[in-house]
C-alpha positions as CSV (number, residue, x, y, z in Angstrom):
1,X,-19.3,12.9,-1.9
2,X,-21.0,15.9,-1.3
3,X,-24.6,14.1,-1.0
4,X,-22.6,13.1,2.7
5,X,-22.0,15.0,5.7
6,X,-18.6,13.1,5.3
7,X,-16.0,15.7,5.2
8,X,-13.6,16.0,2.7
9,X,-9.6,17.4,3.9
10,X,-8.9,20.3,1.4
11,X,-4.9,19.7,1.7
12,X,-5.3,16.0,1.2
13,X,-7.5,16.7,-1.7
14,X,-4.8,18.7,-3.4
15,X,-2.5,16.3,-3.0
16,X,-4.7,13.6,-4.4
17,X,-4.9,16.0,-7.3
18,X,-1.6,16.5,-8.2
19,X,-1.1,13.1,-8.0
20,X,-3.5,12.3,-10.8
21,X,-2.2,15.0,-12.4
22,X,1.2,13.5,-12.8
23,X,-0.5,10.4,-13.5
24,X,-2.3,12.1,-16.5
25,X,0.2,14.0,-18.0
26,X,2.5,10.5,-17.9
27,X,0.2,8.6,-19.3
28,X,-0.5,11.3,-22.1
29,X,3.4,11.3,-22.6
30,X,3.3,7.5,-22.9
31,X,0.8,7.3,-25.7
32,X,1.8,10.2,-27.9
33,X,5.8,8.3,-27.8
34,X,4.4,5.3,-28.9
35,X,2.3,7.1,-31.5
36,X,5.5,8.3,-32.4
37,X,8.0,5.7,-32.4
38,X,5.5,3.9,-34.7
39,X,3.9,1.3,-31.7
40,X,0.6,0.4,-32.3
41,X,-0.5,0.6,-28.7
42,X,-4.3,0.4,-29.4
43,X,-4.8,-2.7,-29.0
44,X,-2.7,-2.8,-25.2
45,X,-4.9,0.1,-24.4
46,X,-7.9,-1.6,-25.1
47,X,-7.4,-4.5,-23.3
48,X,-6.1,-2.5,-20.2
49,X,-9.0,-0.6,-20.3
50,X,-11.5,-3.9,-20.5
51,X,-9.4,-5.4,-17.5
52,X,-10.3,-2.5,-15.2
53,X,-13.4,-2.2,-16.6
54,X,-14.1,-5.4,-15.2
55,X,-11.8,-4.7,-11.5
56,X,-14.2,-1.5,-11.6
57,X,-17.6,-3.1,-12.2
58,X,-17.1,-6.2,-10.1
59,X,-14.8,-4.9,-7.5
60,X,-17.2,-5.6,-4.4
61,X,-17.4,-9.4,-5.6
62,X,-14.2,-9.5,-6.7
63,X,-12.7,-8.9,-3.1
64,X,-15.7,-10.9,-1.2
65,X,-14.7,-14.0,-3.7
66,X,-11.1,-13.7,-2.9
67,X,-11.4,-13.3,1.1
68,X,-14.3,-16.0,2.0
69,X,-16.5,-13.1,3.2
70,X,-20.2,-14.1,3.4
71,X,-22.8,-11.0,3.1
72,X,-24.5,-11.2,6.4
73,X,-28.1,-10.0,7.9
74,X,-28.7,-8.4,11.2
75,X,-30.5,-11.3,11.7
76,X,-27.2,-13.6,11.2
77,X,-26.0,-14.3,14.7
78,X,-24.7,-11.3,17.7
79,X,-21.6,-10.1,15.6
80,X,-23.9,-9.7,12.4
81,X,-26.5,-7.8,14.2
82,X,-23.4,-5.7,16.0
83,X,-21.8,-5.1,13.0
84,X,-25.4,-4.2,11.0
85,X,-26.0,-1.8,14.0
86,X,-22.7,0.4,14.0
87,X,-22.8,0.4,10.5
88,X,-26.8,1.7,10.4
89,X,-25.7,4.6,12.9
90,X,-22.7,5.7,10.8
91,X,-24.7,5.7,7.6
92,X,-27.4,7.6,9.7
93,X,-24.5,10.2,11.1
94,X,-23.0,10.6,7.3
95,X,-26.4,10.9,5.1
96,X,-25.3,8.2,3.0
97,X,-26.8,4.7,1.6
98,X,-26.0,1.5,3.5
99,X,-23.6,-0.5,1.8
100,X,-23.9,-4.0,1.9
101,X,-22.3,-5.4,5.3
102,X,-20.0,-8.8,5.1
103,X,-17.9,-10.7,7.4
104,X,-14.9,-12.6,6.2
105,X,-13.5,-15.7,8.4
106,X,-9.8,-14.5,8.5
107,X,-7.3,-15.2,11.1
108,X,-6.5,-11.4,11.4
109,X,-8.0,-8.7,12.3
110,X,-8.9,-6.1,9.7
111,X,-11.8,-4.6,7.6
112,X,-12.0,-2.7,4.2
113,X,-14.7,-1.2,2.0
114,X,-14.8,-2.0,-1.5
115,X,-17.5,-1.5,-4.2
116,X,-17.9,1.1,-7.8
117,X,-19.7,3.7,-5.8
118,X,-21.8,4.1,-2.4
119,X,-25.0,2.6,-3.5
120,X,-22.9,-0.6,-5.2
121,X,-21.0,-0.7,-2.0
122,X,-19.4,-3.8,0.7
123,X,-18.2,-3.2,3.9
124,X,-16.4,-6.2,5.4
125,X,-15.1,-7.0,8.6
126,X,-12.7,-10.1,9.6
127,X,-14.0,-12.2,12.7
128,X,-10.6,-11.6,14.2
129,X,-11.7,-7.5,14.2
130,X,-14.9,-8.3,15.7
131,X,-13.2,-10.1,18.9
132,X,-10.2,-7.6,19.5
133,X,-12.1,-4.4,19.5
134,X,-14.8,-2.7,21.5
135,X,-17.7,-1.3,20.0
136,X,-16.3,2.1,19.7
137,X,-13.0,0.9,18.4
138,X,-15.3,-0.9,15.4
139,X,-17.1,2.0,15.4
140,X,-14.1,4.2,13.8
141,X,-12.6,1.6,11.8
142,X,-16.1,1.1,10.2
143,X,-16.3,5.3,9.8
144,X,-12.9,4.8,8.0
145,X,-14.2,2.3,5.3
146,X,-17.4,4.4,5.0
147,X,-15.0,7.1,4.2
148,X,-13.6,5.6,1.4
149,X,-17.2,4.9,0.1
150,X,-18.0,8.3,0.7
151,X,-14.8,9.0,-1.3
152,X,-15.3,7.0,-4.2
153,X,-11.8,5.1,-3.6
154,X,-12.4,2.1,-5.5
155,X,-13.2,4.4,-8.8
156,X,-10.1,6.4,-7.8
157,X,-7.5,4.1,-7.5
158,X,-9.0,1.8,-10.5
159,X,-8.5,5.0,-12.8
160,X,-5.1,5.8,-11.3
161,X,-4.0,1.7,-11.9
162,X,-4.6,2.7,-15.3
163,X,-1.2,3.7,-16.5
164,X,0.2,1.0,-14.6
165,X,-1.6,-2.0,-16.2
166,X,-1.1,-0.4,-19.9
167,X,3.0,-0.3,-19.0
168,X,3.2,-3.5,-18.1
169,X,1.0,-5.0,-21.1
170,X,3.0,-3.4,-23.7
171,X,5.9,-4.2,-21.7
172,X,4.9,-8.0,-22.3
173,X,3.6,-7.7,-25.8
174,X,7.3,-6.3,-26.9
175,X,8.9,-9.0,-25.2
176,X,6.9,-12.1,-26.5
177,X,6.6,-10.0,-29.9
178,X,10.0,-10.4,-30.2
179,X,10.6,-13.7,-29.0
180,X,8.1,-15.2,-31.2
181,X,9.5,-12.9,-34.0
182,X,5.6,-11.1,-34.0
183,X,5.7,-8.4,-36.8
184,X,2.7,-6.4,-35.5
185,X,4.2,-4.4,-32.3
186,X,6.8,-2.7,-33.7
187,X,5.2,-0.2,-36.8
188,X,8.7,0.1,-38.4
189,X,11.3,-2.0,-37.4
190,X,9.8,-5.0,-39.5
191,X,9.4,-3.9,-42.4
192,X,12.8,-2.5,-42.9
193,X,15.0,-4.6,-41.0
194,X,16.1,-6.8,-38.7
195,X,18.1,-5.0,-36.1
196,X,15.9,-1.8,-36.5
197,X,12.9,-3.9,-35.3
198,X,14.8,-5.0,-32.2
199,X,15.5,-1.8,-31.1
200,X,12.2,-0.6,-31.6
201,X,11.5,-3.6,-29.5
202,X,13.7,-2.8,-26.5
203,X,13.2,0.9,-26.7
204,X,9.6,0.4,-25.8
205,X,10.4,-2.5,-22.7
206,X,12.8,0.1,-21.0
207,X,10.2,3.1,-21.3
208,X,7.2,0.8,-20.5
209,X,9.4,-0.5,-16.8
210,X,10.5,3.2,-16.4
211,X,6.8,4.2,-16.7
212,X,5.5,1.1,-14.7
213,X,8.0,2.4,-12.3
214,X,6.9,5.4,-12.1
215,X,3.3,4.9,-12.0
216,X,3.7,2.1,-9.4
217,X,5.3,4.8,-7.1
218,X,2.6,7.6,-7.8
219,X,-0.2,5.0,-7.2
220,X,1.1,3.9,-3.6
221,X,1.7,7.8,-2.9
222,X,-2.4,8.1,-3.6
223,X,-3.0,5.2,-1.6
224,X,-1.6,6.4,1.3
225,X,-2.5,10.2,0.7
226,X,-6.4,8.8,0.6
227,X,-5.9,6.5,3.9
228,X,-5.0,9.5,5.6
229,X,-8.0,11.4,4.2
230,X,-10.2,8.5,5.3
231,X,-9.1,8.5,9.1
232,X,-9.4,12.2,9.1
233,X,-13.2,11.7,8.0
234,X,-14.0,9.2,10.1
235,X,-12.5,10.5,13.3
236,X,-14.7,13.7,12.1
237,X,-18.1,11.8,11.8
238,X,-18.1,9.6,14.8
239,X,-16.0,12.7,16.8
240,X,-14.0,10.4,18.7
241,X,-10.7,10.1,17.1
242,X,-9.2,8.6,20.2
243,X,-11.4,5.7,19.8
244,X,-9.7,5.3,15.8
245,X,-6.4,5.7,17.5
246,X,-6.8,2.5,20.2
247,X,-8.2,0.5,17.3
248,X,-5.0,1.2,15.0
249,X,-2.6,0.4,18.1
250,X,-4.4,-2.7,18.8
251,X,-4.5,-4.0,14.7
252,X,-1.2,-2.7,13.9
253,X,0.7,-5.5,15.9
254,X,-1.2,-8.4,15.4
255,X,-1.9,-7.5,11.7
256,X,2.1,-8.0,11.5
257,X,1.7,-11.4,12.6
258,X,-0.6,-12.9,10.1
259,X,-0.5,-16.6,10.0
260,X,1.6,-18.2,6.8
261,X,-1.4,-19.6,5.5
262,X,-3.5,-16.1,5.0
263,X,-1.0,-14.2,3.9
264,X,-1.5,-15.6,0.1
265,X,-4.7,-13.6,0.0
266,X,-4.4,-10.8,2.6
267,X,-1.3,-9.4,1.2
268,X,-2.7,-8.9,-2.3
269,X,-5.4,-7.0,-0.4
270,X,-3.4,-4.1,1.0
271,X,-5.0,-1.2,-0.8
272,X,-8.4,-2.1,0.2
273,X,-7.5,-3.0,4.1
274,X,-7.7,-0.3,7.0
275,X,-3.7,-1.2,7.8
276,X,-1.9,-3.5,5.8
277,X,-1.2,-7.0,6.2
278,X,2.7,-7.7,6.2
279,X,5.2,-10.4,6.3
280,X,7.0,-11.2,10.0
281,X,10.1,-9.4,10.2
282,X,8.8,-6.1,8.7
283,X,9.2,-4.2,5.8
284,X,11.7,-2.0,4.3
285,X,11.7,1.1,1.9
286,X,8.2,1.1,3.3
287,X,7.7,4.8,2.9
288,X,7.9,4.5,-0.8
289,X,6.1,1.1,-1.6
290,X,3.3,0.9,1.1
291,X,-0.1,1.2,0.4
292,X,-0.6,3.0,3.9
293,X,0.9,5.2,5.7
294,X,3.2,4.8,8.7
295,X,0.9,4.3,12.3
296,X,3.2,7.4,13.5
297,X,2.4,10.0,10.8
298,X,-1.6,7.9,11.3
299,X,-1.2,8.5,14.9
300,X,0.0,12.3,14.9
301,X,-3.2,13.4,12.7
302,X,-5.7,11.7,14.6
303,X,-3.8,13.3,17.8
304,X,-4.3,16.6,15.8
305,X,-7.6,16.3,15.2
306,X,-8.3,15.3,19.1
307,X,-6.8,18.8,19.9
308,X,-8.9,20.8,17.1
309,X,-12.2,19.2,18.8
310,X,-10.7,20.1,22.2
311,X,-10.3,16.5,23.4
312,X,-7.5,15.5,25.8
313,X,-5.1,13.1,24.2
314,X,-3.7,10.3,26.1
């Protein structure tokens, strides 16, 4: 991050801080119970850890895999060499490598950045983007994804997922380990009775949902904490936050309105998208489960950043 002349938002980054913080000092919590209440979790941990090893290390195939998007030259046709350009000037603005630059054949219009740090990076684009917006309207989505490049992101939230994925594991193992009578979960209950073991057993599903919970809700909280950080950077390098602004009031609506058939594989791509991809009809308790944050509170920053470089804002 600090190889870039993307800049980083100090309150955001506190935020983002705390956050893991909590995350941490959960996840410590977590292990020394079970080390206590006689659970051999070394063997969830493990496995957790190899699962987002492999999300971490593969992340930027991973995401092209599951959306159809094709890694594209300049020389690929008039969106590729469009798409090449914008990104070449950003990259050029920020002082950072180009990442690779993709477009994905998707019936909505969106883009996200993926990859385990900027040199290993993807930057994708959905046709439907390409059509809707103007070149300067790309231009600060595109300064958005870069932003989470320049952030790291990927590495972030993969690390933050941690606690997360261990929960639910152990969560699973005590539940088949009990159903299929298993007598290596619980480090006590076996061995000296029946009913002790089942407690053990259930004791360790209601703290692992609890912390799954938990975890689930401080992860979203980063997520949108680091989408905010990403349009403030963004809106920074290219200087033209109103530009960001049109392109979120144009993709906001339509993005709504995905067709049936796409929203299989968009949906599971929220965290990585610039706005998320959402059922017709809405979405409620959306302030605690989204991965973004609302346009409004999206809308009011950029606004704020317009006034601080003493441009009018429509």
């Amino acid at each position: 991050m600090s190889s870039t002349r993307i800049r980083p938002d100090h309150g955001l980054t506190v935020r983002m801080s705390f956050t893991m913080f909590l995350l941490g000092a959960l996840y410590v919590a977590v292990v020394a119970g079970l080390i206590a209440y006689g659970v051999n979790a070394a063997a969830v941990i493990v496995i957790a850890l190899v699962v987002l090893f492999a999300q971490y290390w593969f992340s930027d195939r991973l995401a092209l895999f599951a959306m159809h998007g094709k890694i594209v030259k300049p020389t690929d046709g008039p969106e590729a060499a469009r798409l090449h350009g914008i990104v070449d000037r950003l990259c050029a603005l920020a002082d950072m490598p180009k990442p690779q630059v993709a477009i994905a054949p998707a019936r909505f219009p969106n883009a996200f950045a993926t990859g385990r740090n900027p040199r290993r990076a993807v930057v994708c684009a959905t046709t439907d983007i390409l059509n809707r917006l103007d070149n300067e309207e790309l231009e600060g989505v595109l300064a958005h994804e870069l932003s989470h490049v320049a952030h790291r992101d990927v590495a972030v939230m993969t690390v933050a997922s941690v606690l997360g994925v261990v929960a639910g594991l152990i969560t699973r193992f005590a539940f088949y380990s009990e159903m299929f009578g298993g007598g290596g979960f619980g480090g006590r209950g076996r061995n000296n009775n029946q009913d002790n073991s089942a407690l053990v057993v259930l004791g360790v599903m209601v703290v692992s949902m609890v912390v799954y919970a938990i975890s689930f809700l401080l992860t979203r909280a980063l997520s949108r904490y680091r989408e905010l950080s990403a349009d403030r950077s963004g809106a920074i390098l290219t200087g033209h936050p109103s530009a960001l602004m049109s392109a979120l009031q144009k993709v906001s609506g339509p993005a709504a309105m995905i067709p049936n058939s796409d929203l299989r594989t968009a949906e599971a791509f929220n965290a990585f998208f610039f706005t998320p991809a959402l059922h017709r009809g809405g979405f409620s308790l959306s302030s605690l489960f989204s991965t973004h944050p609302p346009l409004d509170v999206r809308m009011r920053q950029l606004a704020k950043i317009s006034a601080e470089l003493g441009q009018p804002v429509a």
